[in-house]
Backbone as XML, in Angstrom:
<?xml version="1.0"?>
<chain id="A" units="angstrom">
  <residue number="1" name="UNK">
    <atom name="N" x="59.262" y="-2.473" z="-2.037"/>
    <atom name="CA" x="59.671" y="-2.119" z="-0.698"/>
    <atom name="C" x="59.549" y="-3.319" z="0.248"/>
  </residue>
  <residue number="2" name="UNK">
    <atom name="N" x="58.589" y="-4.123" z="0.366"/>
    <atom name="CA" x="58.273" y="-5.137" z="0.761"/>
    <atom name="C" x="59.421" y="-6.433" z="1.283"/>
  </residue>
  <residue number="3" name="UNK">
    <atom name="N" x="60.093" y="-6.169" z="-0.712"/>
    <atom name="CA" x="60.908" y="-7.701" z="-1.218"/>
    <atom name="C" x="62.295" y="-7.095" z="-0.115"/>
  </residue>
  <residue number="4" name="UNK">
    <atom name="N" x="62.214" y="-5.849" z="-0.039"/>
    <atom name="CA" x="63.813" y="-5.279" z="1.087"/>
    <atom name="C" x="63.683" y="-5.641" z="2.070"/>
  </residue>
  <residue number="5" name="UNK">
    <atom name="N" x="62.396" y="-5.289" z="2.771"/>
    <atom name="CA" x="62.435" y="-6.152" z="4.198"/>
    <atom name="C" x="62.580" y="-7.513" z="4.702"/>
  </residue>
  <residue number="6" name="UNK">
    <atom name="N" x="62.195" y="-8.334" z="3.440"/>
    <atom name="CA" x="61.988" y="-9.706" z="3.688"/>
    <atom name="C" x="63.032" y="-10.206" z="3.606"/>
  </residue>
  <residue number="7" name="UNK">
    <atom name="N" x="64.483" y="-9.438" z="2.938"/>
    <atom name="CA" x="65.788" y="-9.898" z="2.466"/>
    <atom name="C" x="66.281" y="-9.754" z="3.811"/>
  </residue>
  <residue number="8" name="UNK">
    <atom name="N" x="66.587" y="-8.671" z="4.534"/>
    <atom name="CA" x="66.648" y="-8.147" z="5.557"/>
    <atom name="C" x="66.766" y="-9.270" z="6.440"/>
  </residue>
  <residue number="9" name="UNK">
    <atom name="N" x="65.309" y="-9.461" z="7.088"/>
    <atom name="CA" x="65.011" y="-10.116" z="7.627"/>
    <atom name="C" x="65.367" y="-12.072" z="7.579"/>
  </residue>
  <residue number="10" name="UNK">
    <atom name="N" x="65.789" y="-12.355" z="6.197"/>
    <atom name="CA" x="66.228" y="-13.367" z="5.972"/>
    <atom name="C" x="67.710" y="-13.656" z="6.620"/>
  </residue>
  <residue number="11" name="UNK">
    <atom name="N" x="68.193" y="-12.503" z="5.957"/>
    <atom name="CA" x="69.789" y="-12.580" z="6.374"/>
    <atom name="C" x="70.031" y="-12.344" z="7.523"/>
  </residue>
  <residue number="12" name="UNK">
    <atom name="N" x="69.414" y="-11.861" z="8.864"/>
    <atom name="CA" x="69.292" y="-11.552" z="10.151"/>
    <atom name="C" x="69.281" y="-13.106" z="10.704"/>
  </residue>
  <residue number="13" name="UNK">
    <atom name="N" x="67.890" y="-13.891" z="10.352"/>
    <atom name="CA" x="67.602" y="-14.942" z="10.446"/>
    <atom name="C" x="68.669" y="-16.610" z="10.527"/>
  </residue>
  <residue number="14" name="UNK">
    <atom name="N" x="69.237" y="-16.242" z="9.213"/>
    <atom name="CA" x="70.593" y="-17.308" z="8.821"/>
    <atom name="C" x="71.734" y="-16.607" z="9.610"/>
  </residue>
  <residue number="15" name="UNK">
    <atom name="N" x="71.898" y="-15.533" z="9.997"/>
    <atom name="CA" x="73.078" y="-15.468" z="11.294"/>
    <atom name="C" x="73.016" y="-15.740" z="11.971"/>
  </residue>
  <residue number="16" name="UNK">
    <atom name="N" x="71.850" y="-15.816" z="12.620"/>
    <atom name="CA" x="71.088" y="-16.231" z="13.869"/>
    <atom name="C" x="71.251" y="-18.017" z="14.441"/>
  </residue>
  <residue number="17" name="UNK">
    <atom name="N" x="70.681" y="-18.551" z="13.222"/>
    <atom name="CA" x="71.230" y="-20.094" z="13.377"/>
    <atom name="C" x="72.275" y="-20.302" z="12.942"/>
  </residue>
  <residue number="18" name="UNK">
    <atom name="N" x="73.415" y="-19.540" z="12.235"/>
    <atom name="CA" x="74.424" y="-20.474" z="11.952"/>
    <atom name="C" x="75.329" y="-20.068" z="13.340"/>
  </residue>
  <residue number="19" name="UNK">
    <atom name="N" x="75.092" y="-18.930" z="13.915"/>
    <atom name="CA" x="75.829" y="-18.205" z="15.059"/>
    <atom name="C" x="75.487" y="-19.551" z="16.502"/>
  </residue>
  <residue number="20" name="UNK">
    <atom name="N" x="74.211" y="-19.862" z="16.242"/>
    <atom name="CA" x="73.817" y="-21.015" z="17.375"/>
    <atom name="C" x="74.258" y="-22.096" z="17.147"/>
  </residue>
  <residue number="21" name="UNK">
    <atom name="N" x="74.769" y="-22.860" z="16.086"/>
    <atom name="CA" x="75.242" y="-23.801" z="15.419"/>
    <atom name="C" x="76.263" y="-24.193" z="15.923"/>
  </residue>
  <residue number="22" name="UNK">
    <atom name="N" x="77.098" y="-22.821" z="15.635"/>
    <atom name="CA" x="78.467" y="-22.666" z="15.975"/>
    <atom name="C" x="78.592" y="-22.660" z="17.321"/>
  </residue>
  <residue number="23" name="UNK">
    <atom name="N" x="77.993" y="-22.281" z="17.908"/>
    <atom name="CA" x="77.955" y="-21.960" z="19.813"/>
    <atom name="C" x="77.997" y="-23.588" z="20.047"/>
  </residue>
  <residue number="24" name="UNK">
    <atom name="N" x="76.897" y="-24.321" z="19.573"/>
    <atom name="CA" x="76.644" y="-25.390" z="20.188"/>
    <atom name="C" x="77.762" y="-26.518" z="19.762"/>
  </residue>
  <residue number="25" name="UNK">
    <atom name="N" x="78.587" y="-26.088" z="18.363"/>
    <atom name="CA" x="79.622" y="-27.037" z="17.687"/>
    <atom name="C" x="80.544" y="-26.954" z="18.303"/>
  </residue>
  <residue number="26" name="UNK">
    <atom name="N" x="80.747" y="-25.842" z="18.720"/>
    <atom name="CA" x="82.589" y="-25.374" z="19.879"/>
    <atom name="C" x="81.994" y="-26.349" z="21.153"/>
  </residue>
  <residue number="27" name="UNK">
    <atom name="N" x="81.129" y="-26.187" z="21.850"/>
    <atom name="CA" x="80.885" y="-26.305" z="23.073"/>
    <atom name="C" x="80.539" y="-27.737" z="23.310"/>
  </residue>
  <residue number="28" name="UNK">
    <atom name="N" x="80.673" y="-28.855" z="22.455"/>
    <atom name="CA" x="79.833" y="-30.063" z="22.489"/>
    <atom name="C" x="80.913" y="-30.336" z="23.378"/>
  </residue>
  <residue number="29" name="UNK">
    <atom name="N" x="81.785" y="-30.597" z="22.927"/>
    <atom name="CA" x="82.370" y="-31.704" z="24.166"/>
    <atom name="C" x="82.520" y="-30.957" z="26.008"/>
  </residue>
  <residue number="30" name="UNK">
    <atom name="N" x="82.744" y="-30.056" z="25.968"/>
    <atom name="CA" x="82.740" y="-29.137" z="27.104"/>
    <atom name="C" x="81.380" y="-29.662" z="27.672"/>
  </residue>
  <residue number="31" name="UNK">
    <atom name="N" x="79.877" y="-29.597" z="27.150"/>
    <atom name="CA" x="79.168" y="-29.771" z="27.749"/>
    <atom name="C" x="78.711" y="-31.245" z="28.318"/>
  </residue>
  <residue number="32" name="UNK">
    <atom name="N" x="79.628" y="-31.753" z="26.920"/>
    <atom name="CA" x="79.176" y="-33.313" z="27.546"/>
    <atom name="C" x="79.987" y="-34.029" z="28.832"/>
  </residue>
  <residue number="33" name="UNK">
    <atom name="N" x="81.267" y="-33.254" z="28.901"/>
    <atom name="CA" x="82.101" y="-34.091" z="29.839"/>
    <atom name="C" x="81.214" y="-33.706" z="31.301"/>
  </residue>
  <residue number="34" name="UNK">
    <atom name="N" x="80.525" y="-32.185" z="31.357"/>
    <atom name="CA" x="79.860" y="-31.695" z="32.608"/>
    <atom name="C" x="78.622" y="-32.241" z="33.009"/>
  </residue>
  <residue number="35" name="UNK">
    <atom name="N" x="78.188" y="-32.786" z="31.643"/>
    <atom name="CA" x="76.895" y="-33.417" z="32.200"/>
    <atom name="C" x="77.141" y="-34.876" z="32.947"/>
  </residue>
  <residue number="36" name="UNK">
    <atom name="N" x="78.186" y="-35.615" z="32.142"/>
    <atom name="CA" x="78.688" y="-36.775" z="32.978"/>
    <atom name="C" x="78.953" y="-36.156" z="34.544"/>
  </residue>
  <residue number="37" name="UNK">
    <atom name="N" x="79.752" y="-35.446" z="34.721"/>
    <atom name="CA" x="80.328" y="-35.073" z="35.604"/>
    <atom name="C" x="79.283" y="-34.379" z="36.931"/>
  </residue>
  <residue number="38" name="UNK">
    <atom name="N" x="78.620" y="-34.438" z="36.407"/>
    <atom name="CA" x="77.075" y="-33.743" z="37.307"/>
    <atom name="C" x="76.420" y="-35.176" z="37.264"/>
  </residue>
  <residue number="39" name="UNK">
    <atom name="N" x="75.739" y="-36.085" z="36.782"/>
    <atom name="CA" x="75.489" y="-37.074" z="36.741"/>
    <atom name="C" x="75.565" y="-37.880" z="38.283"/>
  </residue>
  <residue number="40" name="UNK">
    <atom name="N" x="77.332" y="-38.052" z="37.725"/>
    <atom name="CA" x="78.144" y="-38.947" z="38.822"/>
    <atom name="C" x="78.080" y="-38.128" z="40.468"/>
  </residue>
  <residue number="41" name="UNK">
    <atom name="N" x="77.984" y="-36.858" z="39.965"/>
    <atom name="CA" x="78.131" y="-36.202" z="41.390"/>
    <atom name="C" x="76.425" y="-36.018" z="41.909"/>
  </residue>
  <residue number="42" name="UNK">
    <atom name="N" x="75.692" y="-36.528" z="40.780"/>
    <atom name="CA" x="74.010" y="-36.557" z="41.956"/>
    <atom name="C" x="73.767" y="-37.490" z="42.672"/>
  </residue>
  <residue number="43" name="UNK">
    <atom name="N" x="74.745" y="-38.615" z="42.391"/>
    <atom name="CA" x="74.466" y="-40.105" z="42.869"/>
    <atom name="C" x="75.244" y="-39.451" z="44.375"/>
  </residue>
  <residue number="44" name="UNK">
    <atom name="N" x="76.409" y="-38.540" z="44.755"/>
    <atom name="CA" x="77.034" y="-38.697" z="45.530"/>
    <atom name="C" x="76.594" y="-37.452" z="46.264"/>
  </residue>
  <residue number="45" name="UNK">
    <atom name="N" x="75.940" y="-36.561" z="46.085"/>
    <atom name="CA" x="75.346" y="-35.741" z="46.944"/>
    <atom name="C" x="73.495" y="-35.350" z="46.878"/>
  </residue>
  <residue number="46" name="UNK">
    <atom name="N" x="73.197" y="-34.651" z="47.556"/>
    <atom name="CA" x="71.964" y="-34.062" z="47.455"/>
    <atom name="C" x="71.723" y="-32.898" z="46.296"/>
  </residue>
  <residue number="47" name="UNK">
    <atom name="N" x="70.976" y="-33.076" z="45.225"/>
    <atom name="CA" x="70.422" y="-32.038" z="44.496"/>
    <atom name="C" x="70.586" y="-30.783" z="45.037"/>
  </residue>
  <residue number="48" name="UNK">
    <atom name="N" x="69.679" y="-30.730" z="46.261"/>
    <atom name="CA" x="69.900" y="-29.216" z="46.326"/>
    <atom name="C" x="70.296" y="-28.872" z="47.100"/>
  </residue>
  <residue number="49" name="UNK">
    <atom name="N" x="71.430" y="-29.374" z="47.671"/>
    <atom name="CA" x="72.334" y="-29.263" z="48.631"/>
    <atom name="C" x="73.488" y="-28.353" z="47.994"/>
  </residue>
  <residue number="50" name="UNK">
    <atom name="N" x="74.534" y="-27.849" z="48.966"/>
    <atom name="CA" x="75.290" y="-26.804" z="48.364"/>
    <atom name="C" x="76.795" y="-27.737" z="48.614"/>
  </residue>
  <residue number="51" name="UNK">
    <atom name="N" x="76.629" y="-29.190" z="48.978"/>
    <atom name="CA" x="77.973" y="-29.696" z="48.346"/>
    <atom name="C" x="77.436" y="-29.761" z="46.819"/>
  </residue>
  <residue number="52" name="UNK">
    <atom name="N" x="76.392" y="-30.303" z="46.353"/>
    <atom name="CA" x="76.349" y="-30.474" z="44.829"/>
    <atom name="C" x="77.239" y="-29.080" z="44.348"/>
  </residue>
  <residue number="53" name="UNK">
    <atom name="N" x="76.870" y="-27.892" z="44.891"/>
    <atom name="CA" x="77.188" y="-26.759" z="43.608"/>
    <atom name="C" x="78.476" y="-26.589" z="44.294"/>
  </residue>
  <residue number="54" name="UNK">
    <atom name="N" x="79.091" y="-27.093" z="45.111"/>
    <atom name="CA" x="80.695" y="-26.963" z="45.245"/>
    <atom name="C" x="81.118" y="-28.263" z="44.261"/>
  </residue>
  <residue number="55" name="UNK">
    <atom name="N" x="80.695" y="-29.539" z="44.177"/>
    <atom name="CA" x="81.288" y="-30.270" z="43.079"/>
    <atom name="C" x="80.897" y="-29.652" z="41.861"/>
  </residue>
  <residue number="56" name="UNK">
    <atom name="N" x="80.390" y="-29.668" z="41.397"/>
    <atom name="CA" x="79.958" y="-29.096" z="40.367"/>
    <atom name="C" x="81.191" y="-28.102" z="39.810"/>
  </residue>
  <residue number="57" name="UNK">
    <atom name="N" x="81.116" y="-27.145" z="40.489"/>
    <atom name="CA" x="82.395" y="-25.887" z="40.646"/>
    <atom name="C" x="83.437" y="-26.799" z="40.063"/>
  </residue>
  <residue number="58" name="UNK">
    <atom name="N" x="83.872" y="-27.806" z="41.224"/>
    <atom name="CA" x="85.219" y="-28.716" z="40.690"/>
    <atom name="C" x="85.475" y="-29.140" z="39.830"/>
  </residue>
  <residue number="59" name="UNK">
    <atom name="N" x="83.843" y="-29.938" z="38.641"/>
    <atom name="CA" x="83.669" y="-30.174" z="37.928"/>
    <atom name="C" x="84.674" y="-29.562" z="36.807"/>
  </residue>
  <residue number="60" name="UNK">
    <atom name="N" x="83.967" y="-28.459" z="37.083"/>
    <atom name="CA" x="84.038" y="-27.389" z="35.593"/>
    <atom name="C" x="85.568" y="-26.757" z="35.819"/>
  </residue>
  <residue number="61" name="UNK">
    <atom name="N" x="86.115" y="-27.021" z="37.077"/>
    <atom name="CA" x="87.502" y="-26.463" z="36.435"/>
    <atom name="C" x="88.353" y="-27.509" z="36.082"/>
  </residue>
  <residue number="62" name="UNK">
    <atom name="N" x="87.705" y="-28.645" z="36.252"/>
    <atom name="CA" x="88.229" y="-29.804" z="36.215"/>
    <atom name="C" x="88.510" y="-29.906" z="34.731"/>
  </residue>
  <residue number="63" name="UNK">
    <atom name="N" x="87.240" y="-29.188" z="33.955"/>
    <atom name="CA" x="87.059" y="-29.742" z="32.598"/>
    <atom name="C" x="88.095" y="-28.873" z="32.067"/>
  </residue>
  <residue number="64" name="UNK">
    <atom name="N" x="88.254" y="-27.177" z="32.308"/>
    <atom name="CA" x="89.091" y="-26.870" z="31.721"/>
    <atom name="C" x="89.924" y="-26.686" z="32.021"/>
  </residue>
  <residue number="65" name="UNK">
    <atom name="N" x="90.968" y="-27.200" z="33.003"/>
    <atom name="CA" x="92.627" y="-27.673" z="32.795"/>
    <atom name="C" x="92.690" y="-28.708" z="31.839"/>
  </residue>
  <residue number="66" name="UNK">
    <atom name="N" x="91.777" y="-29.431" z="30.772"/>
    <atom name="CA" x="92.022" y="-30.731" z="29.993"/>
    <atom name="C" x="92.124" y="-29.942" z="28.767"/>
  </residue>
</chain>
């Protein structure tokens, strides 16, 4: 009864990371162009200022019309 749960629990496990794998394999370049893109826009505004999270905004639709 034991060896069922542990199978169980294995195969739960390996969906789990290959499902995150995959999240993070689609999304690499998406995230990298935003982090540049946030980067360049801290030099040009204030952190926690609310032009940052209006560039930011621009950013990201910026990224996906490409």
């Amino acid at each position: 009864m034991r060896k069922e749960y542990i199978i169980a629990i294995a195969i739960i496990l390996g969906s789990i990371i290959i499902s995150v794998a995959s999240y993070l394999g689609s999304t690499f370049e998406y995230r990298s162009k935003l982090n540049v893109c946030e980067e360049i826009m801290r030099e040009k505004a204030d952190i926690k200022s609310a032009e940052f999270k209006k560039l930011v905004k621009l950013c990201k639709r910026q990224i996906n019309l490409d």
